[in-house]
C-alpha positions in Angstrom: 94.0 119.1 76.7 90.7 118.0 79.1 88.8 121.0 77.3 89.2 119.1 73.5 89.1 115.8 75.0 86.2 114.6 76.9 87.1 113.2 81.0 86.8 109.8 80.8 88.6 109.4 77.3 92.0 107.7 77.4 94.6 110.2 76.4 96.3 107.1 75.1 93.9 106.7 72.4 94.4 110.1 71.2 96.9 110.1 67.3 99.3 112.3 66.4 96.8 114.2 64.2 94.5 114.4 66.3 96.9 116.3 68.8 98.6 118.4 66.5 94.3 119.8 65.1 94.2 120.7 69.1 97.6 122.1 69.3 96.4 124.3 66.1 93.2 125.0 67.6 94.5 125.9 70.9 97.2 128.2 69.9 94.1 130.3 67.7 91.7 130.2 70.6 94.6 132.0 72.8 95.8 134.4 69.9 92.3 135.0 69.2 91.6 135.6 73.4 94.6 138.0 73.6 93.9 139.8 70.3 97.3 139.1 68.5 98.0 138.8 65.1 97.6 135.2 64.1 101.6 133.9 63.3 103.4 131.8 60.6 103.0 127.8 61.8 105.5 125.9 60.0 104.7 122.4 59.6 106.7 119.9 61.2 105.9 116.9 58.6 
C-alpha cells in the first residue's frame, strides 16, 4: 500500500474507492511484471 500512498499519509483517511483503484492498479502492475494474461475482475458492487 506505502508505494500508492505517500509515508506520512494516514491510511485512515484512505475510501473505499480509493483502495479498491490501488487494488486494481496493483494486481496490473504484478500481471503486467510476470507477463500474464490480464484476468476477468468481477466487481464486487
Amino acid at each position: 500500500m506505502r508505494q500508492y500512498f505517500p509515508k506520512g499519509m494516514a491510511l485512515t483517511d484512505i475510501t473505499e474507492e480509493q483502495v479498491q483503484e490501488t487494488v486494481e492498479r496493483s494486481t496490473t502492475d504484478l500481471e503486467k511484471y510476470l507477463d500474464l494474461e490480464p484476468r476477468m475482475r468481477y466487481s464486487l458492487r
